[in-house]
N, C-alpha and C positions, 0 to 999 in steps of 0.2 A: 410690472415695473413701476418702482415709486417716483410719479414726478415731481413730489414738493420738496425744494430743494431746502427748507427748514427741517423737514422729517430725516432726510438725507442726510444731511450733514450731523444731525444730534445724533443718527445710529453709527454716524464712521466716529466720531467723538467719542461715544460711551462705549467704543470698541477698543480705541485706544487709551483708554485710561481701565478698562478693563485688563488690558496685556499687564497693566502696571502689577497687578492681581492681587489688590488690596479689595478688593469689594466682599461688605461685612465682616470685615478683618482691623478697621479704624484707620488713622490715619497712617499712611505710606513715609515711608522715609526718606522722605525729598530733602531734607538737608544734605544725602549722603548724593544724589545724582547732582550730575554737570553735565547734560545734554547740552546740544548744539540748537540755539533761538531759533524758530521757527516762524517768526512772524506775530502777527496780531490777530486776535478771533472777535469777532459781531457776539460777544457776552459779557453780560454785565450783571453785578450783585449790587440790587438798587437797596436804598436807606433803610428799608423794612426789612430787607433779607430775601426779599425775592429775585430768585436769578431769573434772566432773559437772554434767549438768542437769536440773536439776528430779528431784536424787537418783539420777539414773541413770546412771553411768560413758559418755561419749563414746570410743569405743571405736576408730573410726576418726584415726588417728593425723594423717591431709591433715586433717582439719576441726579438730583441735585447733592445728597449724600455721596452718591459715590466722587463724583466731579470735587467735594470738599476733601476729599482723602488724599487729592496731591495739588492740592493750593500750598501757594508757597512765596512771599514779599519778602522782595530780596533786597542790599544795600540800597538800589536804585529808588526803592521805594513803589516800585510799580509789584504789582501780584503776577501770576503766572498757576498755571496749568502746568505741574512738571513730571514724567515721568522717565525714567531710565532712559531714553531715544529720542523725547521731544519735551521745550521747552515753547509753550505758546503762552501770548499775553492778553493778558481778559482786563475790564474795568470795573474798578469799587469807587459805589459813589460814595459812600461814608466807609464803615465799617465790613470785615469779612461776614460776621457772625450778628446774631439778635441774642441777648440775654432773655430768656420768656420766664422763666421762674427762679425763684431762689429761696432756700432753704438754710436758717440758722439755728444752731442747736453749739452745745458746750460739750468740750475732750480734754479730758487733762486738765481742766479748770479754765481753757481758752475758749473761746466763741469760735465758729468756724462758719463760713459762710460758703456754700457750695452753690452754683448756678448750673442752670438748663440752655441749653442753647438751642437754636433754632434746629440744626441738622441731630439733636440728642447730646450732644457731646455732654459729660458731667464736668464741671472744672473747680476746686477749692480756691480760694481766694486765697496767695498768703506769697512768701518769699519767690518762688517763682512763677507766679500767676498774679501779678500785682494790677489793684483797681489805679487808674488815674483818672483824672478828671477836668475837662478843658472848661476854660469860662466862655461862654458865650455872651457876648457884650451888649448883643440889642435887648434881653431882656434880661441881663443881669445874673443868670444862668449858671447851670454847669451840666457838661454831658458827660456821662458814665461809660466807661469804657472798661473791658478785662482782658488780660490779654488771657490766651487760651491755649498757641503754642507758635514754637517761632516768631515769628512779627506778629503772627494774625491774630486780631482782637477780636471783641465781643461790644456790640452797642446796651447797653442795658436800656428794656423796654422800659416806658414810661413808670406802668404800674411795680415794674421790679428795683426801680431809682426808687419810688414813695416807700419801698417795702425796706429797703437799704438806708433809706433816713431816718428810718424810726431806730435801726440797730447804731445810730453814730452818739457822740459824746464828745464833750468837751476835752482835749487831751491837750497840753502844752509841746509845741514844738520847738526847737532849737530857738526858747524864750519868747514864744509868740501864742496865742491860746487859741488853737484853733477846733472845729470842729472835725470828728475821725471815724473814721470804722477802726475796727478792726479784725481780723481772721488770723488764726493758725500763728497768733503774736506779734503779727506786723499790724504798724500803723501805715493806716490811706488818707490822708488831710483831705478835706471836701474843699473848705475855703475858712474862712479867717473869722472867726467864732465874733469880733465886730461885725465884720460885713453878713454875718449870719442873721445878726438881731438887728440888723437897719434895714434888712428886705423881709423880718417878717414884721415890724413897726405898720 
């Protein structure tokens, strides 16, 4: 008999999100369930991408993949755990996902910028997978975000931001010249092509 009630509960967890019967099959179709809330769970997806339960690092890399195939942040803005018979609530400290690598290359005469994500996922940057970018004010900043499906975004890692600002350019927006990416023919404004060249003065 297992007494760690950490070990315990991760194996009736990966049992139920297993029923869901998306495991190595990608992400599950939780926009289409409305299960009935079940509560809130001792899991948390900290700023790096590493999940924890019940304060203790999930370590196994398949069980955090699978547990990512029925996340799902809904109107309320909270995330969830959701499959076909159970809706449970988990916490993000920043982002679902980690952007770790990113690949550009040109189609059709557009740049196309594709990202890696922390659980594998591929994701193209463009009309429905749009980069946004918050400012952060203590150091004048800005943090990179993808969104990747549903609500759920992607943090771009540090080194995958510096790899992203060598592909950006000056582009005029709605009369204002700002600094851009862009993928798949959409523009993503970073910030404001003055305030680009007063932080790097």
């Amino acid at each position: 008999m297992d007494d760690d009630p950490v070990k315990t509960g991760l194996d009736g967890l990966t049992a139920l999100v297993g029923r869901a019967g998306q495991s190595g099959r990608g992400p599950a179709p939780v926009e289409k369930w409305e299960p009935e809330f079940c509560g809130d769970l001792d899991m948390e997806i900290r700023r790096d991408g590493t999940w924890f339960y019940m304060g203790t690092p999930i370590g196994r890399q398949a069980l955090v993949n699978l547990f990512a195939t029925v996340l799902r942040k809904d109107e309320d803005g909270k995330t969830y755990l959701v499959t076909p018979v159970e809706k449970i609530g988990i916490r993000v400290e920043d982002a679902h996902f980690v952007a770790v690598e990113m690949n550009a290359h040109e189609e059709d005469g557009q740049q196309v910028l594709t990202f890696r994500t922390n659980i594998g996922e591929l994701v193209e940057a463009g009309k429905h997978n749009p980069l946004r970018f918050e400012k952060v004010a203590k150091n004048d900043g800005v943090k990179p975000y993808l969104l990747v499906r549903g609500r759920l975004e992607a943090l771009l890692a540090r080194p995958v931001m510096y790899e992203l600002i060598s592909h950006g350019e000056e582009i005029e927006v709605d009369g204002e010249k700002m600094f851009c990416v862009q993928s798949r023919g959409e523009i993503f404004p970073i910030m404001d092509a003055s305030e680009l060249e007063r932080l790097a003065r």
